[in-house]
ZAROFI-833382 format. One line per field, with one value per residue: x, y, z of N, C-alpha, C, O in turn; residue number from 0; residue in three letters. Coordinates in nm, 3 decimals, padded with zeros to 5 digits. Each point is the difference from the previous one (the first is absolute). Layout:
# residues N
nxx c(X  ...)
nyy c(Y  ...)
nzz c(Z  ...)
caxx c(X  ...)
cayy c(Y  ...)
cazz c(Z  ...)
cxx c(X  ...)
cyy c(Y  ...)
czz c(Z  ...)
oxx c(X  ...)
oyy c(Y  ...)
ozz c(Z  ...)
i c(NUM  ...)
aa c(ala  ...)
END
This chain:
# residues 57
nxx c(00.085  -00.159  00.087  -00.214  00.205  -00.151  -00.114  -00.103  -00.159  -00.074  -00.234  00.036  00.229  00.214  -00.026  00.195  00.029  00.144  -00.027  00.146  00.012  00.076  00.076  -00.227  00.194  -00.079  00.136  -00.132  -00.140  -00.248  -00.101  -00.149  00.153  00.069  -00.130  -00.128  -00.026  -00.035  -00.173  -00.048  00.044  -00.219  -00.191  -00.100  -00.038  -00.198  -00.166  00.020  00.021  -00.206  00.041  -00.023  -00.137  -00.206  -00.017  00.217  00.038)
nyy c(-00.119  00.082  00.158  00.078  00.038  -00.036  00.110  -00.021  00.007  00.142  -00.024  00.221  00.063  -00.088  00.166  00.041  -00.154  00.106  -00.174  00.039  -00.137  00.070  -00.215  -00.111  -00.012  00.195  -00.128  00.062  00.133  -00.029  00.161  -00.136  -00.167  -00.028  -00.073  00.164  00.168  -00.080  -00.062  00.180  00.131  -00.117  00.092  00.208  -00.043  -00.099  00.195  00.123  -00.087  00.010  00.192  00.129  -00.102  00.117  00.139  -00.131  00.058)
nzz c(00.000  -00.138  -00.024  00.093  00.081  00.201  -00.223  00.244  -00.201  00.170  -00.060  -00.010  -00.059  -00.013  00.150  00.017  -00.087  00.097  -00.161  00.176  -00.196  00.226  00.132  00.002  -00.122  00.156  00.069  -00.176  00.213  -00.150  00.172  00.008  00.001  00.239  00.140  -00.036  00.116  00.221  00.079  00.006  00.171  00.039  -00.014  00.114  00.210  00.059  -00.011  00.189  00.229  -00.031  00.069  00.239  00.186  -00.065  00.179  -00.007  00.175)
caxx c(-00.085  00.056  -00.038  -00.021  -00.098  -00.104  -00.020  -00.123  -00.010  -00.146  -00.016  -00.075  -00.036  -00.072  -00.078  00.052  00.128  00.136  00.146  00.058  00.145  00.104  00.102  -00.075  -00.037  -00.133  -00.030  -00.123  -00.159  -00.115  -00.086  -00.099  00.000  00.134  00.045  -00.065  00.137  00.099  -00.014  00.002  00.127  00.100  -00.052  00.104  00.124  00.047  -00.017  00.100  00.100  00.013  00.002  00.160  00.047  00.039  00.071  00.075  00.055)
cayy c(00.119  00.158  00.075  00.132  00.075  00.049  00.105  00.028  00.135  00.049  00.058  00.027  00.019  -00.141  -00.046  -00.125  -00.007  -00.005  -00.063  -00.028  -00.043  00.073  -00.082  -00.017  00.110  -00.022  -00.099  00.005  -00.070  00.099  -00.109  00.092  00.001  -00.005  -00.108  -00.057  00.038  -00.101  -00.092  00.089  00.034  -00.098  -00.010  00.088  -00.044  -00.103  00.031  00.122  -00.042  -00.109  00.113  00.041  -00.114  -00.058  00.099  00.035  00.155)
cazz c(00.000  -00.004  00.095  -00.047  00.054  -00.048  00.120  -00.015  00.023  00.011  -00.130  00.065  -00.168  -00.043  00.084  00.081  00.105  -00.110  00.044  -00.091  00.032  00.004  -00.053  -00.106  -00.084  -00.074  00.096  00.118  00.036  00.108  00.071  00.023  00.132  00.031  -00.003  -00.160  -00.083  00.009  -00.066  -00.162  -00.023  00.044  -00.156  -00.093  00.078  -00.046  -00.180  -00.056  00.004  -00.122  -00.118  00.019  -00.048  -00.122  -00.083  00.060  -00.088)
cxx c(00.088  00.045  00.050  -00.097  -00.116  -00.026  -00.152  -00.011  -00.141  00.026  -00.124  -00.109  -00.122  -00.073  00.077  00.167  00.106  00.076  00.119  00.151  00.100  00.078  00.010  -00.092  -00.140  -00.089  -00.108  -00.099  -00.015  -00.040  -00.110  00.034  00.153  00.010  -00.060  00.164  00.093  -00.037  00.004  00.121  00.124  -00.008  00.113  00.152  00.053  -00.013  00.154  00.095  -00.040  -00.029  00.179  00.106  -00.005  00.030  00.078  00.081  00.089)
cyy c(00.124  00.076  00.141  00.129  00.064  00.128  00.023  00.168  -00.004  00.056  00.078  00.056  -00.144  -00.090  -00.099  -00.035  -00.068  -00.062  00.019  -00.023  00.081  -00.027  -00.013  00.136  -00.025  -00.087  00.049  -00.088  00.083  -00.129  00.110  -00.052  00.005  -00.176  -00.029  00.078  -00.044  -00.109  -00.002  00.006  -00.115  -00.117  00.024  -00.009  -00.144  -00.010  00.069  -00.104  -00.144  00.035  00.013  -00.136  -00.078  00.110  00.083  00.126  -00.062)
czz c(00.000  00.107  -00.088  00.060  -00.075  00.082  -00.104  00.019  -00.029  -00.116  00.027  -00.158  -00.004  00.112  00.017  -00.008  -00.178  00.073  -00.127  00.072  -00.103  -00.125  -00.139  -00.065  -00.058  00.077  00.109  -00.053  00.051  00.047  00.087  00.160  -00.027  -00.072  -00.113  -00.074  00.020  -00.068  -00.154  -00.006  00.016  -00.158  -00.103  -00.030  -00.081  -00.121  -00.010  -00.021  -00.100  -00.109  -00.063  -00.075  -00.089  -00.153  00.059  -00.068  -00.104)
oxx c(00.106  -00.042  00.102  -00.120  00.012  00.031  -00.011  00.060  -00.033  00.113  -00.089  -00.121  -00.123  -00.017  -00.081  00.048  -00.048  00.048  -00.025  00.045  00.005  00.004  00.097  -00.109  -00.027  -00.117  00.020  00.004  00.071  00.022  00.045  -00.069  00.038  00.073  00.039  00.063  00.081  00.087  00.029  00.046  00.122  00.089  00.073  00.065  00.110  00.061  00.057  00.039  00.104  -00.034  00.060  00.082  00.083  00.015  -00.051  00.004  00.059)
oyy c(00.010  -00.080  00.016  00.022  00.042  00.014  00.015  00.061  -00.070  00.037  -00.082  -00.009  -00.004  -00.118  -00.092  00.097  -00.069  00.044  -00.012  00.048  00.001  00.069  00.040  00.046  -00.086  00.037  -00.010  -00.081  00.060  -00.112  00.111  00.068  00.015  -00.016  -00.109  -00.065  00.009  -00.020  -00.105  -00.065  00.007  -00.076  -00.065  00.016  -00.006  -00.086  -00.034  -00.014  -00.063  -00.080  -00.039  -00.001  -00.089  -00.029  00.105  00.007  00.071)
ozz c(00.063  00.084  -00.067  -00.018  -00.115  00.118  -00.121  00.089  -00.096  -00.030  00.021  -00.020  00.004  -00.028  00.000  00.060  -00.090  00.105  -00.120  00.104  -00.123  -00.101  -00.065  00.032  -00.084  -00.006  00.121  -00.092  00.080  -00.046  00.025  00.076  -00.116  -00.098  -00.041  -00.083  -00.093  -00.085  -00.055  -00.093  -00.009  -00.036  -00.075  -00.103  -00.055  -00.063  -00.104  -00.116  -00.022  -00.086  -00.099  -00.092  -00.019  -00.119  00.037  -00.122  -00.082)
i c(0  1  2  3  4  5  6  7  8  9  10  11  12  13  14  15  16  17  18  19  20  21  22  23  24  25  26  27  28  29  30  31  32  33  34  35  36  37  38  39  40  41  42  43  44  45  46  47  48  49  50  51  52  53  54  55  56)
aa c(unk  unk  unk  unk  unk  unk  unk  unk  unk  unk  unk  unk  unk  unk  unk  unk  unk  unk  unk  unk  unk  unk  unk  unk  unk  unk  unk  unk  unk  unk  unk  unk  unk  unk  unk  unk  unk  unk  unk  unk  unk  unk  unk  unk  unk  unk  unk  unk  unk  unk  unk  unk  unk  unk  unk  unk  unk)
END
């Protein structure tokens, strides 16, 4: 498993909460609760890096 920090931000524009990882360029999730955007973002996360990996720079 990954480890990558996540930082949740209230979206107040969009009525509910932005995750996004730092590390990984581009790498967020809305989620209308804290934990519906962690879970989205943990999605995303495993789309960026089997993406990355099978098209490497």
């Amino acid at each position: 498993m990954y480890k990558y920090a996540i930082e949740i931000y209230s979206s107040e524009d969009d009525e509910g909460y932005m995750a996004v990882v730092p590390e990984l360029s581009g790498c967020s999730a809305f989620g209308e609760t804290e934990e519906e955007a962690l879970e989205e973002v943990k999605v995303a996360m495993e789309l960026w890096i089997e993406t990355v990996n099978r098209n490497p720079l």
